[in-house]
N, C-alpha and C positions, 0 to 999 in steps of 0.2 A: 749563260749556264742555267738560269735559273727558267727561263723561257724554252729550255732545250729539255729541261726534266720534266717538266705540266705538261712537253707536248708529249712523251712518255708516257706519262701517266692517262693522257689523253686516250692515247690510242688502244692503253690495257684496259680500258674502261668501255670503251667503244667494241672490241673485240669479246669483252664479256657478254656486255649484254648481247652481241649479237649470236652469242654462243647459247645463250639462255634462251631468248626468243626460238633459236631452232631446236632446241629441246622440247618435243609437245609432251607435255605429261594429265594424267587422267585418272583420277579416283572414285572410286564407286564400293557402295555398298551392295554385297549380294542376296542381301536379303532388305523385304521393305518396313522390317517388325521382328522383335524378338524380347524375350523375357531378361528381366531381371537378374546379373550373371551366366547367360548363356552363350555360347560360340557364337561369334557374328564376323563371317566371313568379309572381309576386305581387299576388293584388289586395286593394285595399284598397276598402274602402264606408262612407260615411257617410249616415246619415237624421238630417235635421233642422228645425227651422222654417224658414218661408220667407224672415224677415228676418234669421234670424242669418250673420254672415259668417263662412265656415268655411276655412284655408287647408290645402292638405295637403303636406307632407315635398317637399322638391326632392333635387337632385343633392347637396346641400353637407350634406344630415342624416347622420346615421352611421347604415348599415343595419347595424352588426355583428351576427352572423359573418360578413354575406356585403357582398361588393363589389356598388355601382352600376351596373349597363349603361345604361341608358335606361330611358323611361319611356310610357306612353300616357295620353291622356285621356280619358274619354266626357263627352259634352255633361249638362251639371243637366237632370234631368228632376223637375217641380211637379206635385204634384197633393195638390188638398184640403190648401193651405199648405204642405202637408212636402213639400223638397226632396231630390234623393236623387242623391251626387254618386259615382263611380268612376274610380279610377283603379287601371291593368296596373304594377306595377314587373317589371322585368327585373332580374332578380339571379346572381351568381356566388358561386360559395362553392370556399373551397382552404381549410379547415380538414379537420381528419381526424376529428372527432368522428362516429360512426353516426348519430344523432340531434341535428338542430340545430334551434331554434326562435327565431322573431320574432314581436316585440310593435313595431308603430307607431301612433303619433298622430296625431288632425287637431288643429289650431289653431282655437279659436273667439275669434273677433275683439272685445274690448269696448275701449268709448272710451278708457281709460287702460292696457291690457294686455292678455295674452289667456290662456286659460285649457288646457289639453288631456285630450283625453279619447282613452283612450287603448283598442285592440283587446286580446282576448282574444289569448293566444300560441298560435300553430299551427306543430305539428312538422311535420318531412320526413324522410328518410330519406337518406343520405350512400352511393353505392353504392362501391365499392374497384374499383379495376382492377387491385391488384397487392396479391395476398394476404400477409399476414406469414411471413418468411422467416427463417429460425434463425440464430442468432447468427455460426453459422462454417458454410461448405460447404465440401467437398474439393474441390479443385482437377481430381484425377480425374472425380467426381460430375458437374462441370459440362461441358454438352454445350454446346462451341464450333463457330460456324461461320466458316472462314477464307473470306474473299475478295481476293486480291488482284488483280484485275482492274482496269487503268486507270479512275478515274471521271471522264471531262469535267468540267469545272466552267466552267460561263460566265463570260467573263473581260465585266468590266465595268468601262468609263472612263468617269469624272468628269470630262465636256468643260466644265462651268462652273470646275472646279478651275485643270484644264489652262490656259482662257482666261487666268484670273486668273494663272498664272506665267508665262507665255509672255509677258501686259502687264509684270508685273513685269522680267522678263528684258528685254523688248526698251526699256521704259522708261529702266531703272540702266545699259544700254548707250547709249543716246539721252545720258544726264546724264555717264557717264563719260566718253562721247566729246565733249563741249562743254566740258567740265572739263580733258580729257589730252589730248583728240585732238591737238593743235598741240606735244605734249612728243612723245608716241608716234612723229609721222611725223618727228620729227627726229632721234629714238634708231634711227629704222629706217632713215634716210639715213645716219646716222655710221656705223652696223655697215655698211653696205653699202659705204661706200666705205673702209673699214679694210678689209673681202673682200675689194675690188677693188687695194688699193695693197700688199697682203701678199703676191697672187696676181701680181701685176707685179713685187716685187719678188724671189722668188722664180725667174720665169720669166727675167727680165735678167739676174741672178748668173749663172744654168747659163748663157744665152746666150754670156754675155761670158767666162765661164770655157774655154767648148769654141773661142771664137773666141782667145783666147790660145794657146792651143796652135798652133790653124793658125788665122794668119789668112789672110782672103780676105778679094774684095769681094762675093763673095755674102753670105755670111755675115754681115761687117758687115753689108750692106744687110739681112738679118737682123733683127738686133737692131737696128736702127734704126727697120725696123718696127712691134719689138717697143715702142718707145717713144713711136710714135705713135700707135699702136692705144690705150693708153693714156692717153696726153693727150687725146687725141678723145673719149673717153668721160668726161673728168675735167672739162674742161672748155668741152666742145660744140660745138669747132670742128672743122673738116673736114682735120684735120692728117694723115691719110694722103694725101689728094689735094695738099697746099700740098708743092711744092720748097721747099729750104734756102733760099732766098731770099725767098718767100711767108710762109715761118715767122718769119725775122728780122722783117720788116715787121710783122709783130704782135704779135709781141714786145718788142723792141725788147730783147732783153739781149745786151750783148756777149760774154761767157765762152759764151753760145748758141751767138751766132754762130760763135765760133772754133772751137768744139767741132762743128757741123757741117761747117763748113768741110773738116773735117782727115776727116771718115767720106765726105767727098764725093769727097776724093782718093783715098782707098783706093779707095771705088765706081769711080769714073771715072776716076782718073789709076794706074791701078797700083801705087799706095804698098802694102809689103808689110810694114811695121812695124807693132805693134798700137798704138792710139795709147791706152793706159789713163786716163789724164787726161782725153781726151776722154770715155770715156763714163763716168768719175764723176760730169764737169759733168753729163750728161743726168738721170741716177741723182737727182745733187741740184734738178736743176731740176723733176723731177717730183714729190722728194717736197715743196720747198716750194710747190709748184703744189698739192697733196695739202691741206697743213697751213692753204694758206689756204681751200679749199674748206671743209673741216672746222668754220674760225673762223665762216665763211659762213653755212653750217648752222646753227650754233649761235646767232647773234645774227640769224638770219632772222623 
C-alpha cells in the first residue's frame, strides 16, 4: 500500500515538473533607466501548451522593490497547440539602490495545486535627481534665494461640511428651543418688568422728592402721570386716558381711592400741602400690582 502511494506521488511530481519545464516564461524591462518613482514598463510572456491553464501575478502579488501601478493585457494568441500569453505591468520604484532587478512568475494550473515557473531576472538602472552631498556645508557656501513676495493661495470651503453644522446648529436650536423655549420667555418677561419697576421706581422718588420742596398742581399732576404711564404698561389698561373716578371703578381699592382723591384737589381744588401719604399708597399700589404680575409670569 504504502509503495502504491510514493509511486503516486512519484508520478504527480514527475508530471509537474514536466509541465513547468514546457512553460517557457520571460521577463523584461522595457525601459533601460528611469527616475525615482516614475512608470517603468514591465512585460512579462509566457509560451505554453494549448491545454494547460496558466494564471499571471495580479495587483495583490508583491512586485518588490518596485510598487504596482496598473496593468495591461494582450489577447492568448494559438498556434500549432502552443499558446502564447502577454502581459505590460506598470511599475514604480523609490528605492535608491543604482541597479534593481525582478524575477516574476506564472501559475500553472493542475487539479489539486498549482505549480510556477518562474522568468529569468532583468536589471534596470535607478537614475538620481540629486547627487550625494557632504556631510556639512557652510552656511556661507550656500547660495539662498529670498522671496518674500505675497503668494495667493486659493481659499477653499467645504460646503458639505458647512451643511452638516449649520443642520447641526439649527437642529440643537430647534430641540433647545422645544425643551427651554417656555422657561427662556419667561426669564425675559421677569427681567423686563424688574427694568421697567426699577426705572419707575427711580423716576417717582426724584418726582415726589422735587415735588416736596414746592408743591404744585402741576407738578403733582406730574407725578401722577408718572404713575400711570406705568400702570398702563404693567398691566394693559388705558390708565392715562381713565379720570380718578374711571380708575376707582376698576379697581376697586379704597386706600386708591383716597389717595387720588387728595392729588385731585391739589390738581383742581388748590390744596397747596404735599399730601406724602398719598403718594406712598400709589408707590405701594404699583409695586404690588408689579409683584403680582411677576407671580403671573411665573405660573403662566
Amino acid at each position: 500500500m504504502l509503495k502504491r502511494v510514493y509511486i503516486l506521488i512519484t508520478v504527480s511530481l514527475i508530471s509537474f515538473l514536466a509541465s513547468a519545464q514546457e512553460v517557457k516564461v520571460r521577463g523584461t524591462f522595457l525601459t533601460d533607466s528611469a527616475k525615482l518613482g516614475e512608470v517603468i514598463p514591465y512585460s512579462l510572456t509566457a509560451r505554453y501548451p494549448k491545454k494547460t491553464d496558466v494564471l499571471f501575478p495580479d495587483s495583490a502579488f508583491s512586485f518588490a522593490p518596485f510598487e504596482f501601478r496598473s496593468k495591461k493585457y494582450f489577447p492568448t494568441v494559438t498556434k500549432d497547440s502552443i499558446s502564447y500569453d502577454s502581459v505590460v505591468y506598470y511599475l514604480s520604484s523609490y528605492e535608491i539602490e543604482p541597479t534593481q532587478r525582478l524575477s516574476l512568475p506564472v501559475f500553472i494550473v493542475h487539479p489539486q495545486d498549482c505549480t510556477r515557473a518562474v522568468s529569468p531576472p532583468d536589471s534596470m538602472r535607478i537614475i538620481r535627481s540629486v547627487k550625494a552631498l557632504p556631510d556639512s556645508i557652510s552656511l556661507r557656501s550656500l547660495h539662498l534665494k529670498m522671496n518674500t513676495a505675497y503668494q495667493k493661495v486659493k481659499w477653499s470651503l467645504n460646503y458639505v461640511v458647512l451643511f452638516i453644522i449649520v443642520g447641526i446648529i439649527v437642529i440643537s436650536g430647534v430641540v433647545l428651543w422645544i425643551v427651554f423655549g417656555k422657561q427662556i420667555m419667561k426669564r425675559f418677561a421677569q427681567r423686563k418688568l424688574e427694568k421697567n419697576h426699577l426705572a419707575f421706581i427711580a423716576k417717582f422718588r426724584d418726582a415726589t422728592g422735587q415735588l416736596k420742596e414746592n408743591t404744585s398742581p402741576v407738578k403733582t399732576e406730574e407725578v401722577v402721570l408718572i404713575w400711570k404711564k406705568y400702570m398702563e404698561g404693567l398691566v394693559g389698561r388705558p390708565f392715562t386716558k381713565y379720570t380718578s373716578k374711571e380708575i376707582l371703578k376698576n379697581e376697586a381699592n379704597a386706600e386708591l381711592g383716597a389717595a387720588l382723591r387728595t392729588t385731585d384737589r391739589i390738581v383742581y381744588g388748590g390744596l397747596t400741602e404735599f399730601a406724602e401719604s398719598s403718594f406712598d399708597t400709589l408707590r405701594g399700589y404699583a409695586e404690588t400690582q408689579y409683584k403680582n404680575k411677576i407671580e403671573e409670569v411665573k405660573n403662566g
